[in-house]
C-alpha positions in Angstrom: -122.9 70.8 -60.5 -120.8 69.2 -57.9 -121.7 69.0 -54.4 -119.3 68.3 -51.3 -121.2 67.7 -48.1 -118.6 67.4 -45.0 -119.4 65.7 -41.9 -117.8 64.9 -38.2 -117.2 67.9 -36.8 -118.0 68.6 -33.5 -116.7 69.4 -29.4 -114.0 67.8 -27.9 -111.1 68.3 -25.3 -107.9 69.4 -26.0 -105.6 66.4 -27.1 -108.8 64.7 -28.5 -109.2 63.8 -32.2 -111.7 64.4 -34.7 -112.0 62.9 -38.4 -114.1 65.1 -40.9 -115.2 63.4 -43.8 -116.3 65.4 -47.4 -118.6 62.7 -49.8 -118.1 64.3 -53.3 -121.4 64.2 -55.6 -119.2 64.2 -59.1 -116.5 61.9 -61.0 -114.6 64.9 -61.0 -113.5 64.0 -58.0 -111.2 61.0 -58.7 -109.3 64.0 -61.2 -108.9 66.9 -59.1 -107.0 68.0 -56.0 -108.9 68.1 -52.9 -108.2 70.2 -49.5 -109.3 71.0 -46.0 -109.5 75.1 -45.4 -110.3 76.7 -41.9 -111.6 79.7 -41.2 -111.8 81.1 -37.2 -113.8 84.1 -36.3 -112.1 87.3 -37.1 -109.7 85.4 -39.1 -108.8 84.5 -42.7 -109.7 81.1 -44.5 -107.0 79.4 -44.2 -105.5 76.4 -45.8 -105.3 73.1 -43.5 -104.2 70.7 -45.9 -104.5 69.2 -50.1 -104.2 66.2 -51.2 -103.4 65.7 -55.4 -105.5 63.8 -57.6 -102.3 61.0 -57.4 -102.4 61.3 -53.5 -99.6 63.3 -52.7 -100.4 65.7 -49.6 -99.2 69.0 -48.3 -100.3 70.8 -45.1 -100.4 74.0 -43.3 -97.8 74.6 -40.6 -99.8 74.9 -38.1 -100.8 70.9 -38.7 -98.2 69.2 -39.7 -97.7 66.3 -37.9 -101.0 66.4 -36.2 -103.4 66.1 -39.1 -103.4 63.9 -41.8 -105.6 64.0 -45.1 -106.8 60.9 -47.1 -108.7 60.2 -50.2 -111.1 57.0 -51.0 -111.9 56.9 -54.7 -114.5 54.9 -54.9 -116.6 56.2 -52.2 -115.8 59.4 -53.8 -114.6 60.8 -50.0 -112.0 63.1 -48.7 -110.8 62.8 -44.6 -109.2 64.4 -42.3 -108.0 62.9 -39.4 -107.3 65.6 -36.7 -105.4 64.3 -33.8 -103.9 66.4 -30.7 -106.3 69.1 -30.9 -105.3 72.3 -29.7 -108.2 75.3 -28.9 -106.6 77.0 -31.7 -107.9 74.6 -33.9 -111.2 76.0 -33.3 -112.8 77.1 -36.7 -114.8 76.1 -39.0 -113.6 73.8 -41.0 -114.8 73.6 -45.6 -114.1 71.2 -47.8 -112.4 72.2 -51.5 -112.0 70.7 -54.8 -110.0 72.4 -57.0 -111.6 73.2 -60.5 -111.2 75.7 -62.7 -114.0 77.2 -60.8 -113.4 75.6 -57.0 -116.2 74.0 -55.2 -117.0 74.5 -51.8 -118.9 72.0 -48.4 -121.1 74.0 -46.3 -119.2 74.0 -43.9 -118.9 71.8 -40.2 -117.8 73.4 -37.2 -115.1 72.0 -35.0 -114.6 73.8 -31.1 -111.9 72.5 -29.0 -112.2 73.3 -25.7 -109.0 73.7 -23.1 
């Protein structure tokens, strides 16, 4: 059983920054893709960004250029560093790995206010 448990989310102004963190309970995690997904009220879960099991990241539209994800091996951790905030970003925000069955965060809330 793996575990994700994300952290850092919170309030802040437009043009702030954030940086959510997602400490991974299983090896598995050094051999699987990790990602950031969003999901507003009303609206869809949504992708934010992944980053490979090599490192190699892609991100949503909506972020690129603002957010950037990260991976530290050894403490087992995924980030994401969320800069220029827009109230848009407002959601909140779940932590992924990629399995054959995926494995979910419960979930931290981020609200950007204007």
């Amino acid at each position: 059983q793996v575990q994700l448990v994300e952290s850092g989310g919170g309030l802040v102004q437009a043009g702030g920054s954030l940086r959510l963190s997602c400490a991974a309970s299983s090896s598995l995690f050094s051999m699987r893709s990790m990602a950031w997904h969003r999901q507003a009220p009303g609206k869809q879960r949504e992708l934010v960004a992944l980053v490979t099991s090599g490192g190699s990241a892609n991100y949503g539209d909506s972020v690129k250029g603002r957010f950037t994800i990260s991976r530290d091996y050894a403490k087992k951790t995924v980030y994401l560093q969320m800069n220029s905030l827009k109230p848009e970003d407002t959601a909140v925000y779940y932590c992924n790995m990629k399995n054959s069955r995926d494995y979910w965060g419960q979930g931290t809330q981020v609200t950007v206010s204007s």
